[in-house]
N, CA, C and O atoms as CSV, one atom per row, in Angstrom:
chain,resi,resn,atom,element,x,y,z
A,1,UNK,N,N,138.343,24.841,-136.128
A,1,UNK,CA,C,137.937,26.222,-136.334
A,1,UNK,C,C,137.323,26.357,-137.716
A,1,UNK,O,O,137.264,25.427,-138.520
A,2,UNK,N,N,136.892,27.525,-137.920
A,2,UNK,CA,C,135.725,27.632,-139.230
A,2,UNK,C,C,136.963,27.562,-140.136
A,2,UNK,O,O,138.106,27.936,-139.874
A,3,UNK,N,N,136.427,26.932,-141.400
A,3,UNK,CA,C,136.848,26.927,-142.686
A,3,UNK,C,C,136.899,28.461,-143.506
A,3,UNK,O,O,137.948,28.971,-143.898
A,4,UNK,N,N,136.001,28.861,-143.614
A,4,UNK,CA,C,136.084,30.003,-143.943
A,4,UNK,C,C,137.512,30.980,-143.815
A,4,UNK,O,O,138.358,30.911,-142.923
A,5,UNK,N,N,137.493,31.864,-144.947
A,5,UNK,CA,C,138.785,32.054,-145.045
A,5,UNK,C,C,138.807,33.879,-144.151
A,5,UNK,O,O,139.813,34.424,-143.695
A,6,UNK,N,N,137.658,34.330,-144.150
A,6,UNK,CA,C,138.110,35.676,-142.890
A,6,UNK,C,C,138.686,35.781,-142.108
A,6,UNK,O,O,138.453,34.786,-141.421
A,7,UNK,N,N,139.577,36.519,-141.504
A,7,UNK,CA,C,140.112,36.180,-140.103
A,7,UNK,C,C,138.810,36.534,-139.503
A,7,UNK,O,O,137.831,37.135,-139.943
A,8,UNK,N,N,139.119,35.920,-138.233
A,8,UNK,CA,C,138.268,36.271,-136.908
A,8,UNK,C,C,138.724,37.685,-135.863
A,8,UNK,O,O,139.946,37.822,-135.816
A,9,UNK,N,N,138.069,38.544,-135.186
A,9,UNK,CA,C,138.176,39.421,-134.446
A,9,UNK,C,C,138.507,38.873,-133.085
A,9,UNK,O,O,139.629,39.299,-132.811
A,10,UNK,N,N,138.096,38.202,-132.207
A,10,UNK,CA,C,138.144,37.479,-130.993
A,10,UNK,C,C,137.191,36.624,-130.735
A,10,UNK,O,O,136.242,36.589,-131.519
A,11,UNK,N,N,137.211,35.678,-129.511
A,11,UNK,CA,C,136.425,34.441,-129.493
A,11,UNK,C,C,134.955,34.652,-129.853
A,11,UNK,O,O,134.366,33.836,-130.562
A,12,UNK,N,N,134.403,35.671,-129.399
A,12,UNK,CA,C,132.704,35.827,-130.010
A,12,UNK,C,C,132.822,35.478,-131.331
A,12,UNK,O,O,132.405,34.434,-131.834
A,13,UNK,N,N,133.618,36.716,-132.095
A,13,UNK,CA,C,133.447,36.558,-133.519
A,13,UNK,C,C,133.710,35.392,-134.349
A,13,UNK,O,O,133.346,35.220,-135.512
A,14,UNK,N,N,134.571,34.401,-133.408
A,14,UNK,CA,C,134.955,32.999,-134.081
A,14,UNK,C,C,133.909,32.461,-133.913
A,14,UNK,O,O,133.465,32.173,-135.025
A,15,UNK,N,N,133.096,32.083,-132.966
A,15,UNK,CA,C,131.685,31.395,-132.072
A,15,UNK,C,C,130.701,31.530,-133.147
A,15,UNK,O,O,129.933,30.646,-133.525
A,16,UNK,N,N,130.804,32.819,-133.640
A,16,UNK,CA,C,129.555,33.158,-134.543
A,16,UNK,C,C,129.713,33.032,-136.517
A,16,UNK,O,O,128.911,33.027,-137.450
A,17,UNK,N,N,131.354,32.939,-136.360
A,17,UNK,CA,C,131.258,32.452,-138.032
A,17,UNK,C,C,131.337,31.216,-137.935
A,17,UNK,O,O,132.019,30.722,-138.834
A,18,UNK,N,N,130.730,30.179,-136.884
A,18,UNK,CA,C,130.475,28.647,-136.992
A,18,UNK,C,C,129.194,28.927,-136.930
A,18,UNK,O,O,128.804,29.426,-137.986
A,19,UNK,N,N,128.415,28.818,-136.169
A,19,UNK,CA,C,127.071,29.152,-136.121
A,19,UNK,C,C,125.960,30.103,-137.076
A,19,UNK,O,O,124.734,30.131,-136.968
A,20,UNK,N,N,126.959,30.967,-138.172
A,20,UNK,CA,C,126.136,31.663,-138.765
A,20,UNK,C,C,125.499,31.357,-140.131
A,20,UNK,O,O,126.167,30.679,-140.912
A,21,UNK,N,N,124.402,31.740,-140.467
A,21,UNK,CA,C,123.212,31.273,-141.153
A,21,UNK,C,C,122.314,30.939,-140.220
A,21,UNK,O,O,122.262,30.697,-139.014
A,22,UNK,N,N,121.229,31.041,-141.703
A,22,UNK,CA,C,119.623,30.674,-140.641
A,22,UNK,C,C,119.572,29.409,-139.985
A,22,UNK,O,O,119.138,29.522,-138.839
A,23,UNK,N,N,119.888,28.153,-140.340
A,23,UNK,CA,C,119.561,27.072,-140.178
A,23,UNK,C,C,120.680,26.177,-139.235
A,23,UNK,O,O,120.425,25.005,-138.960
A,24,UNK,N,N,121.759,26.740,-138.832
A,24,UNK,CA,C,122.752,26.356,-137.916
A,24,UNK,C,C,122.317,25.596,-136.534
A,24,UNK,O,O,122.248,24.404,-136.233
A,25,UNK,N,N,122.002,27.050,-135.688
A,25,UNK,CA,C,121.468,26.828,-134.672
A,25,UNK,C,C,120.730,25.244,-134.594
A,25,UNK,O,O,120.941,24.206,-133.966
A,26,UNK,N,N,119.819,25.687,-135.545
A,26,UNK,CA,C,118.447,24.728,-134.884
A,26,UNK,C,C,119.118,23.424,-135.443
A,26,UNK,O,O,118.785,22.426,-134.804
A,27,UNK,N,N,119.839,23.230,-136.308
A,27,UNK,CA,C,120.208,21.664,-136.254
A,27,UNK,C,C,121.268,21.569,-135.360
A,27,UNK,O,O,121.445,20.356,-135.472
A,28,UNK,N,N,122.046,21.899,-134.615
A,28,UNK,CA,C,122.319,21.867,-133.371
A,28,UNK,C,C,121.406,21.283,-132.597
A,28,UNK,O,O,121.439,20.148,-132.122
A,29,UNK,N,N,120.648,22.049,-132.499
A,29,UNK,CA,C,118.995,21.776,-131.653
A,29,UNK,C,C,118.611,20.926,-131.528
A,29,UNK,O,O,118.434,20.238,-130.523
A,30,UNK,N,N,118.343,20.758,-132.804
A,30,UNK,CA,C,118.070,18.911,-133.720
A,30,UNK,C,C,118.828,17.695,-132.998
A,30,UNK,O,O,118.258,16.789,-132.390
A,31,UNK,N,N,120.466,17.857,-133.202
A,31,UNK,CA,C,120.885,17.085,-132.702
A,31,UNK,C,C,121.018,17.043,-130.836
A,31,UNK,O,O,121.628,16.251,-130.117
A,32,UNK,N,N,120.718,17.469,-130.714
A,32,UNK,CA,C,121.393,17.792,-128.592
A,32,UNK,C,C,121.317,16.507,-128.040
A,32,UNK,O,O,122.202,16.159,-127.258
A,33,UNK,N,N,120.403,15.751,-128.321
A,33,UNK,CA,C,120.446,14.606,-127.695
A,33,UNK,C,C,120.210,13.396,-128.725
A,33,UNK,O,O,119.356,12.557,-128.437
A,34,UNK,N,N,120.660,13.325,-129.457
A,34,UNK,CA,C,120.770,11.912,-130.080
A,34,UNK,C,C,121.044,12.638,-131.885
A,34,UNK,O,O,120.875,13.723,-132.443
A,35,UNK,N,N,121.631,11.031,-132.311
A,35,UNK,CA,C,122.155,11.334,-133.773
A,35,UNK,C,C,120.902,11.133,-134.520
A,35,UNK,O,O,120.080,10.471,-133.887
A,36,UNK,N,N,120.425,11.623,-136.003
A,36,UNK,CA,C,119.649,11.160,-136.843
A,36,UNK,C,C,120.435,11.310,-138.127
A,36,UNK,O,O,121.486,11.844,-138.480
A,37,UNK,N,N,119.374,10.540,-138.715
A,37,UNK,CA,C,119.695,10.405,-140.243
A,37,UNK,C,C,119.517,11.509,-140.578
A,37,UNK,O,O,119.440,12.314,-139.649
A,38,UNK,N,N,119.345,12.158,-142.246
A,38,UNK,CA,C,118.965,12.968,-142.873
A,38,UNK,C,C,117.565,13.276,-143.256
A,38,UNK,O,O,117.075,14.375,-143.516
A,39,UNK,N,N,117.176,12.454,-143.248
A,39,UNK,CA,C,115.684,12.960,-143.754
A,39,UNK,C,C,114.887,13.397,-142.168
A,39,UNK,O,O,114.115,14.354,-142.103
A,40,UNK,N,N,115.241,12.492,-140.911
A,40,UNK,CA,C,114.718,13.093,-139.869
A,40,UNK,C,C,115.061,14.571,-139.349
A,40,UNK,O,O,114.281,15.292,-138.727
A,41,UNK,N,N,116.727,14.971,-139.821
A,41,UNK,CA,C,116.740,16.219,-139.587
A,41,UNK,C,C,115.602,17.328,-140.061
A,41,UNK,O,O,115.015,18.277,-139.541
A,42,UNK,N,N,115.633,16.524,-141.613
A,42,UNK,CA,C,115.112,18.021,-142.294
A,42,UNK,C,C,113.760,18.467,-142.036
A,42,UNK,O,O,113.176,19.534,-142.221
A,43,UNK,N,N,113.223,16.639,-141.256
A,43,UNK,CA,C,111.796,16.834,-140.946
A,43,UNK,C,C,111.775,17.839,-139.527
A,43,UNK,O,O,110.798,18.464,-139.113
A,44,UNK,N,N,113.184,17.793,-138.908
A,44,UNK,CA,C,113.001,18.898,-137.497
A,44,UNK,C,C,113.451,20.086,-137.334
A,44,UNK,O,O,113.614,20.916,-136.439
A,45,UNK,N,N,113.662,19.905,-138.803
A,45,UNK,CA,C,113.890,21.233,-138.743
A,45,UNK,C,C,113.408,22.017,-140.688
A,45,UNK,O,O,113.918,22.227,-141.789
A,46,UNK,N,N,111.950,22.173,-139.836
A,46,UNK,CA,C,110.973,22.410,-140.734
A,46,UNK,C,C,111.604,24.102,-141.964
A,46,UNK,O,O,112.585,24.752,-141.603
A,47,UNK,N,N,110.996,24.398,-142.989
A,47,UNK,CA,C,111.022,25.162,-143.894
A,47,UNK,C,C,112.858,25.144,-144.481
A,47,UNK,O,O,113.470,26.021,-145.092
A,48,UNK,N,N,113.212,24.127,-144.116
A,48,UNK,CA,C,114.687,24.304,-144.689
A,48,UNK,C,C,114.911,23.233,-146.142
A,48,UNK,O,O,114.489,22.076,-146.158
A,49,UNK,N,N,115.321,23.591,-146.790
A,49,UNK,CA,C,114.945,23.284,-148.326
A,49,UNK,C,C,116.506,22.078,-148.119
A,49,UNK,O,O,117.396,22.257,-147.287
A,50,UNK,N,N,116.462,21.251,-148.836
A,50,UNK,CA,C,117.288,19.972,-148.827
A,50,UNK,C,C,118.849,20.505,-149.488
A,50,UNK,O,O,119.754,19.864,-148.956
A,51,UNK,N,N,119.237,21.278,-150.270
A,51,UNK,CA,C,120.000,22.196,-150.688
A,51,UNK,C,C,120.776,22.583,-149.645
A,51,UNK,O,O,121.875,22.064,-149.450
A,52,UNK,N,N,120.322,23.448,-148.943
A,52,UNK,CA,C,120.792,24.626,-147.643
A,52,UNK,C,C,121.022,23.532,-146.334
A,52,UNK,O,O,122.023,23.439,-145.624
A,53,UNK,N,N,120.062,22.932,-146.280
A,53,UNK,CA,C,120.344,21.239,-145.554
A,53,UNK,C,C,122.016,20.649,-145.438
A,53,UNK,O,O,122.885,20.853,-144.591
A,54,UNK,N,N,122.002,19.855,-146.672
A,54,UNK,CA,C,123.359,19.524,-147.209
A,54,UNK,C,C,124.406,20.625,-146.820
A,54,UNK,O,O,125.272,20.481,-145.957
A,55,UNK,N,N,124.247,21.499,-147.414
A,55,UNK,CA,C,125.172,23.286,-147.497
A,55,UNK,C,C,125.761,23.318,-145.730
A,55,UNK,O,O,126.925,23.145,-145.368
A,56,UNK,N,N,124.469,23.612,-144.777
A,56,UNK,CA,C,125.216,23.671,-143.816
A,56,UNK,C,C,125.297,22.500,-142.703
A,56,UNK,O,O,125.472,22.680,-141.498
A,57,UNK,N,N,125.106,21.077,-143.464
A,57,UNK,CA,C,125.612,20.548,-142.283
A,57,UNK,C,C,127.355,19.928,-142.952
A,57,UNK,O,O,128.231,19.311,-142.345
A,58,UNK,N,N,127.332,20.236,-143.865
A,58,UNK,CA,C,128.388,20.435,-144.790
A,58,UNK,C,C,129.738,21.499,-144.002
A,58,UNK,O,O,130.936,21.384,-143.742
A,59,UNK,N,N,129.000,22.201,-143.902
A,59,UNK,CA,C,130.365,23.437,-142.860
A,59,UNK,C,C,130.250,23.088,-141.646
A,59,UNK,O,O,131.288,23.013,-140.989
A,60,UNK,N,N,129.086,22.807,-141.069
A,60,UNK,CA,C,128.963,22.159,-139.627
A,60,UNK,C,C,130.434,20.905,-139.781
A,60,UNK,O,O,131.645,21.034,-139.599
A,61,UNK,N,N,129.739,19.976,-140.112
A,61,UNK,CA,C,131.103,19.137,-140.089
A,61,UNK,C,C,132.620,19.393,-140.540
A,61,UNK,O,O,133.469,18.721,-139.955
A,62,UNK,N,N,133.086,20.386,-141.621
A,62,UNK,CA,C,134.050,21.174,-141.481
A,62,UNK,C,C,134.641,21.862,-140.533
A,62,UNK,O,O,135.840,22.110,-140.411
A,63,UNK,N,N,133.673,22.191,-139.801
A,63,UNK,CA,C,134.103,23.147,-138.672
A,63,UNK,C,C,134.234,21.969,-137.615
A,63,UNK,O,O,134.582,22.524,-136.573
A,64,UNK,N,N,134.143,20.886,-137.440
A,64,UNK,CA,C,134.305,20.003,-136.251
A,64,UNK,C,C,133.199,19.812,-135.284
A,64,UNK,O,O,133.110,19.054,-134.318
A,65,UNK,N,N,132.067,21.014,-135.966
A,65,UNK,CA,C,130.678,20.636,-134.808
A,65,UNK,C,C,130.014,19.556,-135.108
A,65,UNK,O,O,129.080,19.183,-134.397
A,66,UNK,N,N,130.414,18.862,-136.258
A,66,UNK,CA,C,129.121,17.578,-136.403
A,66,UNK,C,C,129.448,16.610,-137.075
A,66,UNK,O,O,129.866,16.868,-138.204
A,67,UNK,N,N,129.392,15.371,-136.712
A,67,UNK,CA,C,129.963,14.564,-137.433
A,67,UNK,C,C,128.915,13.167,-138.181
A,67,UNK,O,O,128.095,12.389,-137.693
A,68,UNK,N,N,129.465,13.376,-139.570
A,68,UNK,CA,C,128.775,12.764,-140.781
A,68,UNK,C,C,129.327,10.650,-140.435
A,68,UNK,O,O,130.426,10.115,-140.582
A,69,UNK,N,N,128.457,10.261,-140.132
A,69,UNK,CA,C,128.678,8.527,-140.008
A,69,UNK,C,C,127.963,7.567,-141.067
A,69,UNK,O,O,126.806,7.174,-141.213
A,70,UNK,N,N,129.176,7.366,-141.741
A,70,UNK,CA,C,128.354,5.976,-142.518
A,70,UNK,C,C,128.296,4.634,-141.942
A,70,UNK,O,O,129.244,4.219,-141.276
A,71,UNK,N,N,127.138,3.847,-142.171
A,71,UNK,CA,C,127.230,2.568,-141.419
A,71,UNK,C,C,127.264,1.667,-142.168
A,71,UNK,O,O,127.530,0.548,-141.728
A,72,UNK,N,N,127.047,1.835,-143.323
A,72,UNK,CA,C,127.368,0.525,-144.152
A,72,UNK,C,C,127.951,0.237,-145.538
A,72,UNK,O,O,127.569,1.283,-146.063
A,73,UNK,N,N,128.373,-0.185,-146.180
A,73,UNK,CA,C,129.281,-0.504,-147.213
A,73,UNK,C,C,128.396,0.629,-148.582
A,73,UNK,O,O,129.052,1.430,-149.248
A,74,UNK,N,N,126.638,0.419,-148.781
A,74,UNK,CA,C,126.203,1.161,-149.888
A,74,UNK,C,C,126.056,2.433,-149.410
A,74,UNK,O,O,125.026,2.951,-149.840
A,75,UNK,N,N,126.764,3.207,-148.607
A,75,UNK,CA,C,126.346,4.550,-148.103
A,75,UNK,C,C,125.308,4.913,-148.146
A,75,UNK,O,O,125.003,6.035,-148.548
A,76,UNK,N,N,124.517,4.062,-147.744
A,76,UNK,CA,C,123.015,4.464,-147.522
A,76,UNK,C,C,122.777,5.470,-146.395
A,76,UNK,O,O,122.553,6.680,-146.390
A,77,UNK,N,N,122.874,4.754,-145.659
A,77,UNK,CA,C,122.600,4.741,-144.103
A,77,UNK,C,C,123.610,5.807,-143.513
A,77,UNK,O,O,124.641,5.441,-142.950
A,78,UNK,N,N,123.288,7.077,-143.656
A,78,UNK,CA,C,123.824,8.028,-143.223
A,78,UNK,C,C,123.775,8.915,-142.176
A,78,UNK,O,O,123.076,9.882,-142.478
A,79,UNK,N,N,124.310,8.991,-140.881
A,79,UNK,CA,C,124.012,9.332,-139.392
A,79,UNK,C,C,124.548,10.662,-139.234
A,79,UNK,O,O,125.741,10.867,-139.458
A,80,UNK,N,N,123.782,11.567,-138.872
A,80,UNK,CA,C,124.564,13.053,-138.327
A,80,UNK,C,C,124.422,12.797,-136.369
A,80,UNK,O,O,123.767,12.115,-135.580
A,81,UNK,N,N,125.355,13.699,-136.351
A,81,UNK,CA,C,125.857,13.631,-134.921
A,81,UNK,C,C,126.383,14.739,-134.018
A,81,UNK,O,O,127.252,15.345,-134.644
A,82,UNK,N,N,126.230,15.196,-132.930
A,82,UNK,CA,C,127.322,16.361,-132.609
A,82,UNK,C,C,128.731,16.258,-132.424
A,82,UNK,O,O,128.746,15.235,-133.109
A,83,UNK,N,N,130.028,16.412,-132.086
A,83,UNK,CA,C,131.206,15.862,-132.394
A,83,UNK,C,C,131.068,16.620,-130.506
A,83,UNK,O,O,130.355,17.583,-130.224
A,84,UNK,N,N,131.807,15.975,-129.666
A,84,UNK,CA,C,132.481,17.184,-128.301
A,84,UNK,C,C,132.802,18.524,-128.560
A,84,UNK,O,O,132.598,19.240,-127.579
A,85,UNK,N,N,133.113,18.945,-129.272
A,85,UNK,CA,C,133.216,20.902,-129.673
A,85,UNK,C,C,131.856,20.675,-130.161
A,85,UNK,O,O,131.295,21.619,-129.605
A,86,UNK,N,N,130.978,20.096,-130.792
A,86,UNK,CA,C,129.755,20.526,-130.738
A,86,UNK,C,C,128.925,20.612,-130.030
A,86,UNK,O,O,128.153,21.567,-130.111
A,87,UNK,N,N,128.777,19.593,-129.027
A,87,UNK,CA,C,128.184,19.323,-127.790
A,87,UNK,C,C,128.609,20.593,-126.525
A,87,UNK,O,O,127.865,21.061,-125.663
A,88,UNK,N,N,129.891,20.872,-126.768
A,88,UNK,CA,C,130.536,21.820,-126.023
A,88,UNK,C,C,129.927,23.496,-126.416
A,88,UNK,O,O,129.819,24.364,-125.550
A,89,UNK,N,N,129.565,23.713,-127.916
A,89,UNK,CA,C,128.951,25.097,-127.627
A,89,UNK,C,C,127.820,24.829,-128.133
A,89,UNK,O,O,127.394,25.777,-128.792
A,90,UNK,N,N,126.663,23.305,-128.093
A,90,UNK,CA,C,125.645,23.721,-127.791
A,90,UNK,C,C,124.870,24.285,-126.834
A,90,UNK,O,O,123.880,25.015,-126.803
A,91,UNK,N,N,125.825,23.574,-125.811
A,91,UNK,CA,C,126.223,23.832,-124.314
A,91,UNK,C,C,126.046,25.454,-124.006
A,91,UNK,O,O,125.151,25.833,-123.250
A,92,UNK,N,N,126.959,26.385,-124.642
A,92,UNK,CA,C,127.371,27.642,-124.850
A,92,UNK,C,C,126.158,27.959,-125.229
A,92,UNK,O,O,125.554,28.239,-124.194
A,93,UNK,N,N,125.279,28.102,-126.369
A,93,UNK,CA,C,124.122,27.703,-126.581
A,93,UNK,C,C,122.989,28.386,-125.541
A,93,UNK,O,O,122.377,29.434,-125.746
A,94,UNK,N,N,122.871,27.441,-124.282
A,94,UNK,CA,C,121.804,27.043,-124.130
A,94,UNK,C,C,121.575,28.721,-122.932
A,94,UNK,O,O,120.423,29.155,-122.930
A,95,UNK,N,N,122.231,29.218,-122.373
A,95,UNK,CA,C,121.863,30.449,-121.663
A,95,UNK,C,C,121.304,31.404,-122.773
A,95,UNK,O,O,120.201,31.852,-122.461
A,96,UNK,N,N,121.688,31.756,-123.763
A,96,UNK,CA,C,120.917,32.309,-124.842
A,96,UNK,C,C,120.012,31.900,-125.285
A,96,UNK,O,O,119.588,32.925,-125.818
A,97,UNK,N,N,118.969,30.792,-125.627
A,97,UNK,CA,C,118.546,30.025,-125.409
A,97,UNK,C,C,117.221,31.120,-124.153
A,97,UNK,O,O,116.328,31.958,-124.282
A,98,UNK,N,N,117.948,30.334,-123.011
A,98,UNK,CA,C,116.834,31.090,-121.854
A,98,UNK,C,C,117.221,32.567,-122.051
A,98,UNK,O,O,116.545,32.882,-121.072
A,99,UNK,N,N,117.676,33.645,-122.427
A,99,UNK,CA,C,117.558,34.848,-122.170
A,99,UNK,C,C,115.972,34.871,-123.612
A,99,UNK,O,O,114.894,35.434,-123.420
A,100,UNK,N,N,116.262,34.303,-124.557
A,100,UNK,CA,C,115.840,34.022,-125.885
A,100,UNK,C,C,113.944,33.815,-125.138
A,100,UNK,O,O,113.088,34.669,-125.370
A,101,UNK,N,N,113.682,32.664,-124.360
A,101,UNK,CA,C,112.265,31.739,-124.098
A,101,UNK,C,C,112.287,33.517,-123.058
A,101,UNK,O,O,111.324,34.197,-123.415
A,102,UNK,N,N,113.097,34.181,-122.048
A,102,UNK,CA,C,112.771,35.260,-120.692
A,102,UNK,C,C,111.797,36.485,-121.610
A,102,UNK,O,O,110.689,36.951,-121.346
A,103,UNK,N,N,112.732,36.754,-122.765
A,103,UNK,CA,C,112.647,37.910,-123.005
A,103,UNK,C,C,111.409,37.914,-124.651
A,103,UNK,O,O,111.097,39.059,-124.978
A,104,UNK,N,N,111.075,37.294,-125.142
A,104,UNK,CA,C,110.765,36.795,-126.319
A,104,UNK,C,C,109.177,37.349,-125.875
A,104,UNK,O,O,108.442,36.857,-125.019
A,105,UNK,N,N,108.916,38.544,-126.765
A,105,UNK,CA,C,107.295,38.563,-126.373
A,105,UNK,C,C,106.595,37.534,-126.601
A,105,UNK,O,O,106.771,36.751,-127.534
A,106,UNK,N,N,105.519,37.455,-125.526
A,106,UNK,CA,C,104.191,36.095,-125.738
A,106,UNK,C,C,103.583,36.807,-127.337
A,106,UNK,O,O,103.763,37.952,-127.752
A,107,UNK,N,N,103.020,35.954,-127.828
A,107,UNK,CA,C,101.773,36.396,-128.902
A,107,UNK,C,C,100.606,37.046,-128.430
A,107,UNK,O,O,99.932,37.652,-129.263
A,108,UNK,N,N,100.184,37.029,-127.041
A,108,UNK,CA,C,99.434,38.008,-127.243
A,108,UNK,C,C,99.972,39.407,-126.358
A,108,UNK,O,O,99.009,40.143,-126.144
A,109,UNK,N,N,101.122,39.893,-125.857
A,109,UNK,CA,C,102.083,40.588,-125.663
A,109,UNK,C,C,101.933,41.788,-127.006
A,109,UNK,O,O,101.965,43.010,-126.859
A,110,UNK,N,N,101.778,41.091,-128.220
A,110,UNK,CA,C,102.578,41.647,-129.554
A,110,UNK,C,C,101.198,42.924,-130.192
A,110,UNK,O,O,99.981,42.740,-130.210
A,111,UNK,N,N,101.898,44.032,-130.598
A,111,UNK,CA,C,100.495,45.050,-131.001
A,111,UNK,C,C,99.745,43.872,-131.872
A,111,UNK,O,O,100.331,42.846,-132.217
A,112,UNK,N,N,98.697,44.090,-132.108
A,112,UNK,CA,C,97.509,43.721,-133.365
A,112,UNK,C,C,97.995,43.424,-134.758
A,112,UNK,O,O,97.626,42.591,-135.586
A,113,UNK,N,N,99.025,44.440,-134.776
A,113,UNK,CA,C,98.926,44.265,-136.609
A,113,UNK,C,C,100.872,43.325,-136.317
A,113,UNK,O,O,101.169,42.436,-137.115
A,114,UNK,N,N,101.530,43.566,-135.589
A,114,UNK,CA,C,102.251,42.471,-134.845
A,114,UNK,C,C,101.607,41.468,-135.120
A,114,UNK,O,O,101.780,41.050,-136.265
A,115,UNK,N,N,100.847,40.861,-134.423
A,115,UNK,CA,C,100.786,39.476,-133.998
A,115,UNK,C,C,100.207,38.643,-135.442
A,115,UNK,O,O,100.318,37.446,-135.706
A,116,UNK,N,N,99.525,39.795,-136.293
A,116,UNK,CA,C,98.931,39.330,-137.357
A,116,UNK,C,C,99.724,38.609,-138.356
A,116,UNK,O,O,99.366,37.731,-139.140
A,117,UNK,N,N,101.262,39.335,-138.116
A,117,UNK,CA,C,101.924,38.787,-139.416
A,117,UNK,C,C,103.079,37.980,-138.911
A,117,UNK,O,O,103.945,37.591,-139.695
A,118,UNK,N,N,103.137,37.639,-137.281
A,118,UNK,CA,C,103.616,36.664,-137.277
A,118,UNK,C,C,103.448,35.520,-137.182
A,118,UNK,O,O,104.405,34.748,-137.252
């Protein structure tokens, strides 16, 4: 369960102080099907500064969603991973996800001065 020291309200509200921040989700994302190193994360998961990187896969693995693997004696070679509770609510995940791709206006859906600034 989250590290963080708030209590929780009920299971949503626990669900979502693991997952919360900008950059959670999508390294989830990142990982769904296979482990990477670090530098491939940060490459997939674009505009996230190496700082905030560290930061939350840092609570990710606190919280039991992800797990940090070293493979060799100079800690070089450093593997991120999903742990089974991670795999389990990426899982959780993924219907939000499709309500997210159902409901998500197209770009050209969006008014004019909309679409301009996104």
């Amino acid at each position: 369960m989250s590290v963080r020291a708030r209590p929780v309200f009920c299971g949503l509200d626990a669900a979502m102080e693991v997952i919360s921040g900008k950059w959670k989700v999508l390294i989830l994302w990142a990982l769904r099907h296979q482990s990477h190193r670090f530098g491939a994360l940060k490459r997939l998961v674009p505009g996230v500064s190496e700082k905030v990187l560290i930061q939350q896969l840092r609570e990710l693995e606190a919280d039991g969603i992800v797990l940090r693997t070293m493979h060799d004696d100079t800690r070089l070679r450093v593997v991120y991973s999903l742990t089974p509770s991670g795999e389990e609510l990426f899982e959780a995940l993924e219907p939000l996800g499709a309500w997210g791709r159902e409901h998500l206006p197209r770009r050209e859906e969006l008014p004019a001065e909309a679409a301009a600034g996104a």
